[in-house]
TORPA-813027 format. One record per residue (C-alpha): residue number from 1; residue in one letter; x, y, z. Coordinates in pm, whole numbers, plus 50000, padded with zeros to 5 digits. Example, Ala and Ser with C-alpha at 12.3 -4.5 7.8 and 13.67 -1.06 7.14 Angstrom:
REM residues 2
NODE   seq   type      c1      c2      c3
NODE     1      A   51230   49550   50780
NODE     2      S   51367   49894   50714
REM end
This chain:
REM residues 385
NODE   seq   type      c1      c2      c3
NODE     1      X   02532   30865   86020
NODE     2      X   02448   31222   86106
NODE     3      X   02616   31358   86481
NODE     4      X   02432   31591   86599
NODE     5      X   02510   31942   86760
NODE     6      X   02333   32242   86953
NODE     7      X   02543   32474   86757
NODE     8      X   02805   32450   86454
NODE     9      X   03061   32732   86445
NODE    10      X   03244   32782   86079
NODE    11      X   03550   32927   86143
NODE    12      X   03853   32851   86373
NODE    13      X   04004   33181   86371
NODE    14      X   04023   33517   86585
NODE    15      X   03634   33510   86692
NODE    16      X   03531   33121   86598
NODE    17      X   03740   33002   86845
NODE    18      X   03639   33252   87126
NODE    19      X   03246   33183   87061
NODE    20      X   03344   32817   87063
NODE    21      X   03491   32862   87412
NODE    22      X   03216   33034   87558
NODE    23      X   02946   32829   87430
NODE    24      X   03145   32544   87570
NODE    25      X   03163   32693   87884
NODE    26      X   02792   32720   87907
NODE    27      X   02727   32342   87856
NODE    28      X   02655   32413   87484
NODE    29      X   02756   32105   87262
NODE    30      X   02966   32265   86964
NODE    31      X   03109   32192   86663
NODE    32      X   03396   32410   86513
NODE    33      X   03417   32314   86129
NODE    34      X   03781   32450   85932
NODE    35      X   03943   32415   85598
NODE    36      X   04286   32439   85770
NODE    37      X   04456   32248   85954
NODE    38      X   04477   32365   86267
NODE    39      X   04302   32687   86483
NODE    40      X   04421   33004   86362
NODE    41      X   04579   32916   86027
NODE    42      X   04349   33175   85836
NODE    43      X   04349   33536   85895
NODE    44      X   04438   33526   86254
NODE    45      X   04803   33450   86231
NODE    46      X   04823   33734   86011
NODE    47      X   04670   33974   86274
NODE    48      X   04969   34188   86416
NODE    49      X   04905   34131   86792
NODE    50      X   04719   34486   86864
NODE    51      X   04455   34490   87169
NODE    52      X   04203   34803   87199
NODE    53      X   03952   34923   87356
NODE    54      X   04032   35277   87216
NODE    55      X   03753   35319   86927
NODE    56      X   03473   35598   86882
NODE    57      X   03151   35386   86846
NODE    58      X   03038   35247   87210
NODE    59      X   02945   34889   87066
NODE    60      X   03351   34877   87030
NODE    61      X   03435   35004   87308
NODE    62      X   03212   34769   87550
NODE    63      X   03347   34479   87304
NODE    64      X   03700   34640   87311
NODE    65      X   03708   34686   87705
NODE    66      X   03577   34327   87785
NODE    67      X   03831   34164   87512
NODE    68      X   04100   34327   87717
NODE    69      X   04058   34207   88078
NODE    70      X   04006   33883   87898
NODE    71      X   04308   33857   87759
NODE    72      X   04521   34111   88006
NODE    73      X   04421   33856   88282
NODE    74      X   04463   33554   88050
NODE    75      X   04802   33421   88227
NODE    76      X   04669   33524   88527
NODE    77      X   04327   33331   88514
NODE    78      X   04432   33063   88299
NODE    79      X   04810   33011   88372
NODE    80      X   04876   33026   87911
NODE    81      X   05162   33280   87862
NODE    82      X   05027   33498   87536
NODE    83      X   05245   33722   87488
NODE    84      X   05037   34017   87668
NODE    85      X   05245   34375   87684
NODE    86      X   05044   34611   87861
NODE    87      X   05208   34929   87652
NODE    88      X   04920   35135   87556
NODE    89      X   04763   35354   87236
NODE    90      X   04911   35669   87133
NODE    91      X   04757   35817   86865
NODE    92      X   05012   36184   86808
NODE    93      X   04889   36484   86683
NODE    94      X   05093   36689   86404
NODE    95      X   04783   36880   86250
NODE    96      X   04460   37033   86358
NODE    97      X   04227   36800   86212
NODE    98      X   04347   36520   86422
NODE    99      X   04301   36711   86685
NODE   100      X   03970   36796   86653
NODE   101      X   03890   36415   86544
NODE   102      X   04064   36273   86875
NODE   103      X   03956   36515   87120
NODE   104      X   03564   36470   86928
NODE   105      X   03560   36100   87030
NODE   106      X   03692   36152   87391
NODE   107      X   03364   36232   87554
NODE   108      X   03182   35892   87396
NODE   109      X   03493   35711   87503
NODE   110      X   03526   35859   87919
NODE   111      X   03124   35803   87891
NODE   112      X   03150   35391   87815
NODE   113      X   03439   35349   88053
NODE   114      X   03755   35432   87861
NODE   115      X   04076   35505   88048
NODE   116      X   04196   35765   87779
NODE   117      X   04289   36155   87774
NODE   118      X   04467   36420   87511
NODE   119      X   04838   36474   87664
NODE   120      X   05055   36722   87578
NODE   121      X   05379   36697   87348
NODE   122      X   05595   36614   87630
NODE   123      X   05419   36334   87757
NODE   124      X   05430   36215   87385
NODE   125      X   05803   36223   87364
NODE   126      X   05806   36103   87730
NODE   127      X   05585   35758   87584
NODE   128      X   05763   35730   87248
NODE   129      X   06093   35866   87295
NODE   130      X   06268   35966   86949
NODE   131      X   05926   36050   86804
NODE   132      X   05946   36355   86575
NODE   133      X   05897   36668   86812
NODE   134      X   05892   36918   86522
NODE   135      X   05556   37001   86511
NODE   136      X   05408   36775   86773
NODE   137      X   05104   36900   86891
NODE   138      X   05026   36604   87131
NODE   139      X   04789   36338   87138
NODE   140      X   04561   36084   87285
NODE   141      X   04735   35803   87482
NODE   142      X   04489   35479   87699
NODE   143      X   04736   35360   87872
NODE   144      X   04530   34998   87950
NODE   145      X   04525   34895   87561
NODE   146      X   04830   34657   87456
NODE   147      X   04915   34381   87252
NODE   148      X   04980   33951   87259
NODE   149      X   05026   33684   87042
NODE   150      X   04757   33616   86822
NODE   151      X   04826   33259   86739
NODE   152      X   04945   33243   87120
NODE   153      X   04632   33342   87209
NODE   154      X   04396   33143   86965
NODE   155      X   04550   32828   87038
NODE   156      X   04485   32897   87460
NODE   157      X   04146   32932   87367
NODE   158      X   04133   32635   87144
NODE   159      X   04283   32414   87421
NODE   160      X   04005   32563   87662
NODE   161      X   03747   32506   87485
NODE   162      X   03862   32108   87436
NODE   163      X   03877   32115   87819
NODE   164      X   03530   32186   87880
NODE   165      X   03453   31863   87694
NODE   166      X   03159   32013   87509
NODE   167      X   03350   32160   87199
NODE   168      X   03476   31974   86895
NODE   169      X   03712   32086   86628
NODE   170      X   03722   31905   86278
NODE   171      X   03995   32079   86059
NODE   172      X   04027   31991   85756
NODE   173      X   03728   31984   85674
NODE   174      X   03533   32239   85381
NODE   175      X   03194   32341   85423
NODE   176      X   02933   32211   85119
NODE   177      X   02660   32367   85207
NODE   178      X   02423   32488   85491
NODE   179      X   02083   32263   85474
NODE   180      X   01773   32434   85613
NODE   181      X   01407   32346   85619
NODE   182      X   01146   32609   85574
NODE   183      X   01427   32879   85616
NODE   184      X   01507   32691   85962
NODE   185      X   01862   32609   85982
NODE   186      X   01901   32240   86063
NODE   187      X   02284   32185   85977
NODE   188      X   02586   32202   85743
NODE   189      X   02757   31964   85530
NODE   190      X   03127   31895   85433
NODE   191      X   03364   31740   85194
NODE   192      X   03379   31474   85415
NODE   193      X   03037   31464   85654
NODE   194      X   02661   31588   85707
NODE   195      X   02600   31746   86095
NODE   196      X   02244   31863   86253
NODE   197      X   02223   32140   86462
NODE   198      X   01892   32407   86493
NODE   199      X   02222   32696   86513
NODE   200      X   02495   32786   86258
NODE   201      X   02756   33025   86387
NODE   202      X   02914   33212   86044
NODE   203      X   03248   33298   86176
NODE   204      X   03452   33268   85825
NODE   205      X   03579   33631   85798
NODE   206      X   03673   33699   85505
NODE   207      X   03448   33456   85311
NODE   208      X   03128   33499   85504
NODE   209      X   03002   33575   85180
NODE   210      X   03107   33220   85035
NODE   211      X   02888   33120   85317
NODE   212      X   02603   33270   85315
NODE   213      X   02533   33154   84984
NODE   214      X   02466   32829   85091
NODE   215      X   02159   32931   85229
NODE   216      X   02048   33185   84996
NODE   217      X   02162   33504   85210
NODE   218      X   02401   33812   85085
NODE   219      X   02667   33886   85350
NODE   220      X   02827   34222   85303
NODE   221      X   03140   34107   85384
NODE   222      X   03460   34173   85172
NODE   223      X   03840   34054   85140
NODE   224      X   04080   34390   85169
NODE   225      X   04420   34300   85167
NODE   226      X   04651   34441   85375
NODE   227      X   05019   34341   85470
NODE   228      X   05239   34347   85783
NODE   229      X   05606   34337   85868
NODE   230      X   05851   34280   86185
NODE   231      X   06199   34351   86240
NODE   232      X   06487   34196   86376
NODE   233      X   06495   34228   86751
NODE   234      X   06639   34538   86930
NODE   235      X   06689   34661   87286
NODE   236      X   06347   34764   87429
NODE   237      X   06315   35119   87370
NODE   238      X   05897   35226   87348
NODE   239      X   05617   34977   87425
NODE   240      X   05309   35127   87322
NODE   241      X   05111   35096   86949
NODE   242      X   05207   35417   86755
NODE   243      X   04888   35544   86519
NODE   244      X   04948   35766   86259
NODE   245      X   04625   35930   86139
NODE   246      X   04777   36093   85862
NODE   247      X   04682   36002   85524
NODE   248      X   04994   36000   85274
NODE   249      X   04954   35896   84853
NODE   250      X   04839   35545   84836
NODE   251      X   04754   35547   85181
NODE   252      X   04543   35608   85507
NODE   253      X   04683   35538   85919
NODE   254      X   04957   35326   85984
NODE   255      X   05090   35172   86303
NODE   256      X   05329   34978   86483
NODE   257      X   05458   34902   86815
NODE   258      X   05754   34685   87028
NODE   259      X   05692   34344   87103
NODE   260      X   05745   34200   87439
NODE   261      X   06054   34025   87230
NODE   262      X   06214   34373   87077
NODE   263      X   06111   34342   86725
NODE   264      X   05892   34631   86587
NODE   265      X   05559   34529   86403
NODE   266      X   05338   34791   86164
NODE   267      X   05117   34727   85945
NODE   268      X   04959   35015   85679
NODE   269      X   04586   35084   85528
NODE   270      X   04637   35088   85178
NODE   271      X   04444   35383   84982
NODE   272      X   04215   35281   84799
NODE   273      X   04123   34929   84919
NODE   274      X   04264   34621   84758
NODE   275      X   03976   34425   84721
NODE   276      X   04038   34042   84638
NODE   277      X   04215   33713   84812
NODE   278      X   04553   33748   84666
NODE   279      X   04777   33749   85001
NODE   280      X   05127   33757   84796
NODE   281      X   05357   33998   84926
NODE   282      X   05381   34323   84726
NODE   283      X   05677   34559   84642
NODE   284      X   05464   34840   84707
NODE   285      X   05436   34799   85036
NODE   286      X   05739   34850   85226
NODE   287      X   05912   35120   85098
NODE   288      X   05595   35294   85109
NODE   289      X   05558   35234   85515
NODE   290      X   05893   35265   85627
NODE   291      X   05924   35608   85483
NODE   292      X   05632   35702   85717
NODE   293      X   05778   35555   85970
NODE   294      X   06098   35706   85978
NODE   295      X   05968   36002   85921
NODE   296      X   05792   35966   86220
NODE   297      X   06070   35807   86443
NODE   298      X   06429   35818   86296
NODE   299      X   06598   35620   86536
NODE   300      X   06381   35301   86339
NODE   301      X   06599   35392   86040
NODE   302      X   06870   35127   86083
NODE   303      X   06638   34876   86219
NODE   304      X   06625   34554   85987
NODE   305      X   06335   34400   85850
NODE   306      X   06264   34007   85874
NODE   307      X   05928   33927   85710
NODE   308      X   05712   34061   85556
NODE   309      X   05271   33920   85519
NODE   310      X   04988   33977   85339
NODE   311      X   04657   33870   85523
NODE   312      X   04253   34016   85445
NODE   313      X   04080   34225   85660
NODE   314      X   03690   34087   85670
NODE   315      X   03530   34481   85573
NODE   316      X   03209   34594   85590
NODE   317      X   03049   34866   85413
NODE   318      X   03119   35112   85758
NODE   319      X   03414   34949   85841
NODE   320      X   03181   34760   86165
NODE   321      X   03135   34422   86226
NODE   322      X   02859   34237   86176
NODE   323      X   02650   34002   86481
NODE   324      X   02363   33856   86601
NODE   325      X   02055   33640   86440
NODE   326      X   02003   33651   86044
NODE   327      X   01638   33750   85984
NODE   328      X   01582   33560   85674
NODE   329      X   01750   33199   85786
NODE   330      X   01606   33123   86158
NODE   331      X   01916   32982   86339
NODE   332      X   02184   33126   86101
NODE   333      X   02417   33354   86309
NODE   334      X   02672   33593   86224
NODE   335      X   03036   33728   86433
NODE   336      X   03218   33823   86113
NODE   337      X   03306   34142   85920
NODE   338      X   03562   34251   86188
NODE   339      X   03770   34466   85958
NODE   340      X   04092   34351   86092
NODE   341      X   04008   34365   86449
NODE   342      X   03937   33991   86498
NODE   343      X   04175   33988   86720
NODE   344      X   04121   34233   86944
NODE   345      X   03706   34210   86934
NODE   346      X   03658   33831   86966
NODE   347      X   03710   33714   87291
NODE   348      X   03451   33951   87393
NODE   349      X   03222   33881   87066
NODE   350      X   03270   33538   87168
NODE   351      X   03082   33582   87481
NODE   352      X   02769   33774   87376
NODE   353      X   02726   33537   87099
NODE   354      X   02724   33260   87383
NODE   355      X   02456   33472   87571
NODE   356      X   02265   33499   87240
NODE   357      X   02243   33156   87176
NODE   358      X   02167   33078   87496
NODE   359      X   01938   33378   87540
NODE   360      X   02090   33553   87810
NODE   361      X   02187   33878   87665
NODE   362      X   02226   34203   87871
NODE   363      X   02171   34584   87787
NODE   364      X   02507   34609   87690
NODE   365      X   02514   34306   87450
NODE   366      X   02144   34425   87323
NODE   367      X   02356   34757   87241
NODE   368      X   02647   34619   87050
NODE   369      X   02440   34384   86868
NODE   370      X   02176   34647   86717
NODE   371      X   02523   34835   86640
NODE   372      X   02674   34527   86486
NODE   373      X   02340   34436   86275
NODE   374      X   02351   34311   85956
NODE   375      X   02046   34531   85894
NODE   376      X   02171   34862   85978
NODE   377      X   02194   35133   85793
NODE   378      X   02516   35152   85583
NODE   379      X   02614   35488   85634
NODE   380      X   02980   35657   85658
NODE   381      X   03236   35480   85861
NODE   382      X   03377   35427   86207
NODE   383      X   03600   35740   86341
NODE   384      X   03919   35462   86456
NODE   385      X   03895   35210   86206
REM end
């Protein structure tokens, strides 16, 4: 026997779960269909816990700025304690070019709301103490961006969305195929089941692509491997994300920050790209970032590390996600391609995709989406990627 849905969701991860929640929350009956086996178990719990609304395209930053009151109020609202440290982003400034780049993207970032301005060197050293000061030209600091738990987090929304009695989650589960009729979506199957629904929410990440296959579609979405590390715990010394612009040999920015519990996190891009789904740790990687980093901020130098990941970042030709209604498959929709910024994009993403099911979108969603299209022109990529 068939069940039948309004909406199916593929995906239990950093924006799955979110879009679950909110369609919930709008009486929406919803499936939530996963290979693992529980929420989060992809590329979420790889994520390392960074929440901003500091990025240079204003689709971002509206998606950035509501993700953060979500989840900055989250204990507050919902009484779940995720983790949330409200310690800010401070991106410093060693060479012109940076400077020119940051202080380019502060007008579009003041004009959509942003809490954000370039600060001298002091104030630097005065957020980061023990930060190189040779050379230290400043930065840009928004003091209202922070970090949480990821799995903390997707797991409060997971609950959530049970409680509003309109969401199911099958894990487990492996998606067969997407069945249509007349390029009209009318539901998926599994390993194990068939389910109707007119809507099909493609929130797979990193194998959208996989996906969209199913119903004839190409998904520009690709796996870019990137990995991650924390420390052993230490005695609370700076709170906010550090972003290095800087590129170095075999690589573009890297960052890191203090948890709430005293361990430091970072993570590095890797130049080029390492296309592909092998998430095995590398012996590349470390050596390569902690030089950076204590270069950066010597007092890290005796700092131990625990673990080490390897997780894929969902990337897009322009480093953007991708949203909204596929043109070719009516009822196929798409919150994927988030380049590694599931996390801090999907609560909000999760609510416009809500309103665009249920069509109720505002100016601002109708704004992020056309930025967010899977049609769009391809073109260069986004200043704070």
């Amino acid at each position: 026997m068939t069940k039948a849905y309004d909406a199916i969701v593929v995906g239990a991860g950093s924006a799955g779960v979110p879009t679950a929640l909110a369609l919930g929350q709008k009486g929406v009956k919803t499936l939530v269909i996963d290979s693992h086996p529980s929420p989060g178990q992809g590329q979420n719990k790889h994520a390392i816990g960074g929440i901003r609304a500091t990025h240079s395209d204003p689709g971002k930053i509206i998606v950035g700025m509501r993700s953060l009151k979500i989840l900055s109020t989250w204990q507050e609202t919902h009484g779940d304690d995720i983790e949330w440290l409200r310690g800010g982003y401070l991106f410093p400034v060693y060479r012109d070019k940076e400077e020119a780049i940051l202080k380019g993207f502060l007008p579009v970032q003041k004009q959509y709301g942003l809490k954000i301005d370039y600060v001298d060197a002091d104030k630097i050293v005065e957020i980061v103490p023990g930060i190189t000061r040779q050379g230290l030209m400043g930065g840009t600091f928004s003091p209202d961006d922070g970090s949480a738990s990821p799995l903390l987090a997707n797991n409060a929304f997971y609950r959530h969305a049970l409680g509003t009695k309109k969401v199911d989650f099958h894990f487990k589960e492996q998606v067969t195929g997407i069945t249509t009729d007349n390029a009209k979506v009318t539901g998926v199957t599994t390993d194990s089941a068939t389910y109707s629904a007119p809507v099909v929410i493609d929130a797979a990440g990193p194998f959208s692509r996989d996906l969209g296959k199913f119903a004839g579609v190409d998904i520009p979405v690709f796996p870019d491997c990137h990995e991650g590390a924390i420390t052993e715990p230490v005695a609370s010394f700076f709170e906010a994300m550090v972003v290095d612009l800087r590129p170095a040999p075999g690589s573009k920015n890297y960052y890191f920050y203090q948890s709430r519990h005293g361990q430091i996190v970072f993570c590095i891009t890797p130049d080029p790209s390492i296309l592909g789904t092998d998430t095995r740790e590398t012996s590349v990687f470390l050596p390569q970032v902690a030089k950076r980093m204590v270069e950066l901020m010597p007092r890290l130098k005796n700092i131990r590390v625990r673990r080490v990941w390897r997780g894929l970042y969902p990337m897009t030709p322009d480093g953007s996600p991708l949203a909204g209604w596929n043109q070719e498959i009516e009822g196929l929709a798409h919150v994927t391609g988030m380049c590694g910024q599931g996390f801090m994009l999907g609560p909000g993403m999760g609510e416009i995709m809500a309103r665009l099911i249920t069509d109720e979108l505002t100016d601002n969603d109708a704004l992020v989406l056309d930025e967010f299209s899977l049609y769009r022109e391809f073109g260069g990529t986004e200043g704070l990627q």
